[in-house]
C-alpha positions as CSV (number, residue, x, y, z in Angstrom):
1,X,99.9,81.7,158.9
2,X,100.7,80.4,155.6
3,X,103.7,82.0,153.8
4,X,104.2,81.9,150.0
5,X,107.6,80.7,149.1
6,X,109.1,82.2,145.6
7,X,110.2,79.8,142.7
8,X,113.9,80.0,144.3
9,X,113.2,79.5,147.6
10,X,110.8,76.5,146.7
11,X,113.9,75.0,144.4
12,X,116.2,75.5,147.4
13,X,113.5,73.4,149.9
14,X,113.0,70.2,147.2
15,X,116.6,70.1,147.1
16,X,117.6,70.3,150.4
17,X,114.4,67.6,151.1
18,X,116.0,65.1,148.3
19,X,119.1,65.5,149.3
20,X,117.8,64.4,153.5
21,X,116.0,61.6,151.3
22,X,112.8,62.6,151.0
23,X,110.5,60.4,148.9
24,X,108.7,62.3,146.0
25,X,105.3,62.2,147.8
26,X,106.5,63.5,151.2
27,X,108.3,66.2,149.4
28,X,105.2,67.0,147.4
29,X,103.4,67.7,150.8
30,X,105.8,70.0,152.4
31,X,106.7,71.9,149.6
32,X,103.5,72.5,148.5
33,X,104.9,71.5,144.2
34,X,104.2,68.9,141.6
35,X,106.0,65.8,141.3
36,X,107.1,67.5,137.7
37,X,108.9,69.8,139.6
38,X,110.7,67.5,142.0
39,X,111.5,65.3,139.2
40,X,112.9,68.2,137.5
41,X,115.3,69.2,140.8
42,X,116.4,65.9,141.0
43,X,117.4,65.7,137.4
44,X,119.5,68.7,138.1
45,X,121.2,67.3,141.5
46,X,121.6,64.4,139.8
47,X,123.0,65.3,136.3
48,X,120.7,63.2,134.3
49,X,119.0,64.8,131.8
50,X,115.2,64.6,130.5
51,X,115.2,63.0,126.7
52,X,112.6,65.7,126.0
53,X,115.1,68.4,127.1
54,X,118.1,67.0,125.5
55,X,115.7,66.7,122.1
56,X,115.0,70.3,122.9
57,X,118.5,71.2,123.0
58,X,119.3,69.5,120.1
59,X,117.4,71.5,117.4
60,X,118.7,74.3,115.9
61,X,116.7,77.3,115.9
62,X,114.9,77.8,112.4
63,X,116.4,79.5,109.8
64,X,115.3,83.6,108.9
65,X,113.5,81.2,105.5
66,X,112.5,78.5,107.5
67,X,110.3,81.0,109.7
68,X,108.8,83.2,107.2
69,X,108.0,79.8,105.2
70,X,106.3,78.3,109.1
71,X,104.3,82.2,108.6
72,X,103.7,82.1,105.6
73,X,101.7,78.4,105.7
74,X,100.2,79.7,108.7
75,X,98.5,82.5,106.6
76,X,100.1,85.9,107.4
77,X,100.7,87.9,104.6
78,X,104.2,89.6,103.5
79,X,104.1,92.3,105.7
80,X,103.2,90.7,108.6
81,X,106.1,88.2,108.0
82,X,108.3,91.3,106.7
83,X,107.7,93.0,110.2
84,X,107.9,89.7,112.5
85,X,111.1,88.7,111.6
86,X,112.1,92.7,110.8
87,X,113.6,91.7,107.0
88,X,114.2,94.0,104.4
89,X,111.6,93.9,101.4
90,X,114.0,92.8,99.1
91,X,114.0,89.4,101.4
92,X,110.8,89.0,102.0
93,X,110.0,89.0,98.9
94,X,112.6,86.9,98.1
95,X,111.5,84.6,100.6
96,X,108.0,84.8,99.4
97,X,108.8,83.6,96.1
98,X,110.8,80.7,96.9
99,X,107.4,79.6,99.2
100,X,105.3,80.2,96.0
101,X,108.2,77.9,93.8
102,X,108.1,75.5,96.6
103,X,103.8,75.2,97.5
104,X,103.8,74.9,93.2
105,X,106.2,71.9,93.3
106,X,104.5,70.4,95.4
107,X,100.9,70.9,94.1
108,X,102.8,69.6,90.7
109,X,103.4,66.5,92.8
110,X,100.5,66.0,93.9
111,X,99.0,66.4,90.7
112,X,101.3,64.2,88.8
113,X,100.7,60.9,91.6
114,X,97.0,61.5,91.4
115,X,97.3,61.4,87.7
116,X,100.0,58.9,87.1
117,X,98.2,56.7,85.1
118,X,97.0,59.5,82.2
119,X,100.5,61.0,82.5
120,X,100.7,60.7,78.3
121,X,97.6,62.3,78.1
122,X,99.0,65.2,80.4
123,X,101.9,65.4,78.8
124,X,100.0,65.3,75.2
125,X,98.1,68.8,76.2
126,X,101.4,70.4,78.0
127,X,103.4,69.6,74.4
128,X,100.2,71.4,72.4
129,X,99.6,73.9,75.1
130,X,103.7,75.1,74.4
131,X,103.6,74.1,70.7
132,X,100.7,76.4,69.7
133,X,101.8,79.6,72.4
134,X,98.8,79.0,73.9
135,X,98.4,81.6,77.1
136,X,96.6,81.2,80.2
137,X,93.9,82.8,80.1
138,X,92.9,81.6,76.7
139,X,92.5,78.1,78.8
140,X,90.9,79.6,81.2
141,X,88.3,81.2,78.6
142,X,88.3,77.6,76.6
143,X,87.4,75.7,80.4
144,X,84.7,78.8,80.9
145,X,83.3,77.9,77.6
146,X,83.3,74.1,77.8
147,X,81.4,74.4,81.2
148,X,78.9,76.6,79.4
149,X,78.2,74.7,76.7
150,X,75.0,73.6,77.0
151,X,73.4,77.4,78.3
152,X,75.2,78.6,75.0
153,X,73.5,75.8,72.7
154,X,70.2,77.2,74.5
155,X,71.1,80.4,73.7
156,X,71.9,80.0,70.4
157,X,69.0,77.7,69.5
158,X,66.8,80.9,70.8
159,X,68.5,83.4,69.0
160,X,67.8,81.2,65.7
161,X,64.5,80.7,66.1
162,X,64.1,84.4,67.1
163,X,66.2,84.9,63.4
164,X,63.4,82.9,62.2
165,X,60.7,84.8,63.6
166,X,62.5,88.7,62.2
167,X,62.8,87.0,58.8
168,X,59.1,85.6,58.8
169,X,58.0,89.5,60.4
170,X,60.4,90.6,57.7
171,X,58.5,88.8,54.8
172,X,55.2,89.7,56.1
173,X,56.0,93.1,55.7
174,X,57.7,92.9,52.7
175,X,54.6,90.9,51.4
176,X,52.0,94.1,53.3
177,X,54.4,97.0,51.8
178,X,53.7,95.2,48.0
179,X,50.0,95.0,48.1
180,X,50.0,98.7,49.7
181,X,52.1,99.5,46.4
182,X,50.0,97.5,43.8
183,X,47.1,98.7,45.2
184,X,48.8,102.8,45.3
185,X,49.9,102.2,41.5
186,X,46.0,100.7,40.5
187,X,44.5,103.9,41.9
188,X,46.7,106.2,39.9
């Protein structure tokens, strides 16, 4: 009959079998574990320490910021983050908007390397942007425009010959309502 041995008892059998001398293999067999797990006992008989633990060890939990910003980049919205880390709105929200100063920097950045080399030109349309109190969404109405330029040329090209067409219906009638008087006027 086989018998399961617990996580303690198993510990207490790889270290009693290193410490009879017991290679890693024969150990393996008996035991029933991984050679991760032996390695691991004899760290611990043997006071070494794994480099990855010790790395472990060394890092300082996150900061409260530092994880909402981790959640925050991961997608979750405020209240999610706000109940996760159980902060008060006040700092959420506070958190939240030093994320938002922080992704904006950083866009900024990326914006101004990828443009580097029309820089003047940037900074030319940020000077006349502020100089004139120019608001957002009149830009954003001016950029709508400029991208339908050409349907509102169309449009207005239609709309001028349809002009065109009233005033020539216009005349016509003008021209019909004339004769009808003329010839009215004869007959009395």
């Amino acid at each position: 009959m086989l018998t399961v041995l617990s996580s303690k008892d198993k510990e207490a059998l790889v270290i009693d079998l290193l410490e009879k001398g017991y290679t890693t293999r024969e150990i393996a067999k008996i035991a029933l574990v991984s050679f991760t797990f032996i390695k691991k006992e004899r760290m611990k008989l043997t006071g070494e320490v794994n480099e990855e633990h010790q790395d472990d060890q060394k890092k300082k939990p996150l900061s409260i910021p530092s994880q909402a910003f981790k959640l925050f980049l991961e997608g979750k919205s405020i209240v999610k983050v706000a109940i996760e880390l159980d902060l008060p709105t006040d700092q959420v929200l506070k958190i939240h908007s030093d994320y938002l100063i922080l992704q904006n920097m950083e866009m900024f950045s990326h914006v101004l390397t990828e443009n580097r080399k029309n820089l003047d030109a940037y900074l030319g349309l940020f000077d006349f942007v502020n100089g004139n109190n120019i608001k957002v969404n009149d830009l954003n109405q001016a950029v709508h425009l400029a991208q339908n330029i050409g349907n509102l040329r169309k449009e207005k090209a239609q709309l001028e010959y349809d002009l065109d067409m009233l005033m020539d219906t216009k005349k016509w009638y003008e021209k019909e309502l004339n004769e009808i008087k003329n010839k009215y006027y004869k007959i009395r």
